[in-house]
N, C-alpha and C positions, 0 to 999 in steps of 0.2 A: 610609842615604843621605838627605840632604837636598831637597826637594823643591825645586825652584826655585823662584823669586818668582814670582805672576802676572804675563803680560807688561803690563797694562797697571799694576802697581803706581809704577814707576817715575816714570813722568809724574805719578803722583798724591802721590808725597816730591818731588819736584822741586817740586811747586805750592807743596804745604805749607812750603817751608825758606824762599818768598820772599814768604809772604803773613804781614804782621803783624794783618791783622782776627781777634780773637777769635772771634766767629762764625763766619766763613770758614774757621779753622784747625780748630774745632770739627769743622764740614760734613765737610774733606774727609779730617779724621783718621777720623773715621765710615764713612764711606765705602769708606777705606783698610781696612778691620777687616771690614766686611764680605767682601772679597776673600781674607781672611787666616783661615786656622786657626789657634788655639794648638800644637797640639802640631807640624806642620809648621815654623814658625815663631816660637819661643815670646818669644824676646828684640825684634824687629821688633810682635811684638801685645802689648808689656805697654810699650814705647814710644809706642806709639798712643797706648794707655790713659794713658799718663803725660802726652800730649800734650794728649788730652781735660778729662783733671783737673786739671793746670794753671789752662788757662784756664778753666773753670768756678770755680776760686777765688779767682784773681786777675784775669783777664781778663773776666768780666762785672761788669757795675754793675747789680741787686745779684745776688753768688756764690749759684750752686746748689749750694750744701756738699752737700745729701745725693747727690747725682748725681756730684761731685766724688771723695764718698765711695766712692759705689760704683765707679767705676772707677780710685782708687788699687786699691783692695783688689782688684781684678783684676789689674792690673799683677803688684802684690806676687806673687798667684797663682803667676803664671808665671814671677817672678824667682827664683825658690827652686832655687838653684844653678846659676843662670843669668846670664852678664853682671857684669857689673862689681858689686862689694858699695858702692860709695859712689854708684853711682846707686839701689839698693836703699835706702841709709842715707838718701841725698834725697827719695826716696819717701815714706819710713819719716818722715821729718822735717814733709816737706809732711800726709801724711794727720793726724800730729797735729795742727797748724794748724789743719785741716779741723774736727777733732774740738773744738779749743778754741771756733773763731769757732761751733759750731754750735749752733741756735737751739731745733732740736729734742729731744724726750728732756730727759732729766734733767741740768740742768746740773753737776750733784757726779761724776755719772756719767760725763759727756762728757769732763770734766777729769779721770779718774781712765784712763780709755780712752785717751787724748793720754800720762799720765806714762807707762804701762805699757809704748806702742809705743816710748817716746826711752829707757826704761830696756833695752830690749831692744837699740836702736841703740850705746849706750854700752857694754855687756855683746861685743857682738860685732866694731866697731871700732876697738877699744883702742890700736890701733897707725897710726892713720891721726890725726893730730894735728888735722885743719884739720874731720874733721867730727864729732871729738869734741867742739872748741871751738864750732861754732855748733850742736849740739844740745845741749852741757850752756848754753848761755843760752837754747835754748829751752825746756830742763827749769826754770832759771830762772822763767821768766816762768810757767810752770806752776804752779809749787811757790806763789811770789808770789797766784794769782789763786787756789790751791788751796780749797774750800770744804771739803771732808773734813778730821779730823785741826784736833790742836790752831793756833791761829793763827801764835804764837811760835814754835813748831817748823818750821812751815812758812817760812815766814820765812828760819830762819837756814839751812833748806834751800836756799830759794835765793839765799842769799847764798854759800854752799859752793860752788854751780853756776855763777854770775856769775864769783867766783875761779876757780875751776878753769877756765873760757872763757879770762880774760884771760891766767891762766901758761899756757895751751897754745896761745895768739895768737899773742902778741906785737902789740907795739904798730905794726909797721913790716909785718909779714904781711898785716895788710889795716886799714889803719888807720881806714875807716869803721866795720867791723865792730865793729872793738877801741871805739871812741868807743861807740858803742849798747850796747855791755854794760857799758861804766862808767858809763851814764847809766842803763843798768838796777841797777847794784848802787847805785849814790847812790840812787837811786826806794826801793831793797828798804831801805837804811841810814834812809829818813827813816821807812819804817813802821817798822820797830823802835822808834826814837826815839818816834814818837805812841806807839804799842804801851805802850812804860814808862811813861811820862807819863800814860796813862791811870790805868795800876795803878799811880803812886803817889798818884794822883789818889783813887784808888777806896780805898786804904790810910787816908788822911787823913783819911775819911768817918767 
């Protein structure tokens, strides 16, 4: 049986759905979590967590990525057969982000941590079209900034992933989305092009 909510949690989701301050939403998702056990309540304390890590990545100027960090991966925790799989897969998408912008650690490393969680999102989504399409251009953008692994290869990796984004879009499905991953695959199209131009460059010598 399910334990009830704390009575006073209610008042404290209520504040939180109509307060857009970052730090504010921060405060009282905290707050909220302290009130909360996971295993009482496992999908309500990995929404906190989500709500927290959020704004900690986009919502301050400048993101506490490693804090952001660590309460995706709590959320995650708790989502593990639990609640919807595309807000897990949103999760899953955001912590990469996390892991790309991040400043700490080894940057080959952070980037190879970021492909590993959107290869696992792609592996178990497969039939959810819309967040297959904005994780394989975030795998994209991945592949593109990849320092591991040959340069060319990496490349036409995400140029693979750009493609596969826009045939699983469509251009009228969300057509801001669709415009940013054609302007990610022209960006991936012009390194190619320098890429060759170097090495015939380098041929010539």
């Amino acid at each position: 049986m399910i334990p009830p909510l704390p009575s006073d949690l209610p008042a404290l989701l209520d504040e939180l759905n109509v307060t857009d301050a970052p730090q504010q939403r921060i405060l009282i998702a905290t707050e909220a979590l302290c009130r909360l056990r996971q295993e009482d309540h496992p999908l309500v304390w990995a929404q906190l967590h989500e709500i927290v890590a959020g704004e900690l990545l986009d919502g301050l100027d400048p993101p506490d990525l490693e804090a952001a960090i660590s309460h995706f991966g709590l959320a995650l925790s708790a989502r593990v057969g639990v609640g919807d799989p595309a807000d897990w897969a949103d999760s899953m998408n955001l912590l990469a982000i996390a892991y790309f912008r991040r400043r700490e650690g080894n940057p080959s490393s952070n980037i190879e941590q970021a492909i590993v969680l959107l290869r696992q999102v792609m592996r178990t989504c497969r039939r959810n079209t819309a967040i297959c399409a904005r994780t394989a251009n975030h795998l994209g953008i991945l592949y593109r900034h990849r320092i591991a692994g040959h340069r060319d290869l990496n490349i036409e990796r995400a140029l693979v992933c750009y493609r596969r984004s826009l045939r699983l879009r469509g251009r009228d499905a969300d057509p801001i989305a669709w415009a940013i991953t054609l302007n990610n695959l022209a960006a991936a199209l012009e390194d190619r092009v320098r890429a060759d131009r170097a090495e015939n460059l380098e041929l010539r010598r």
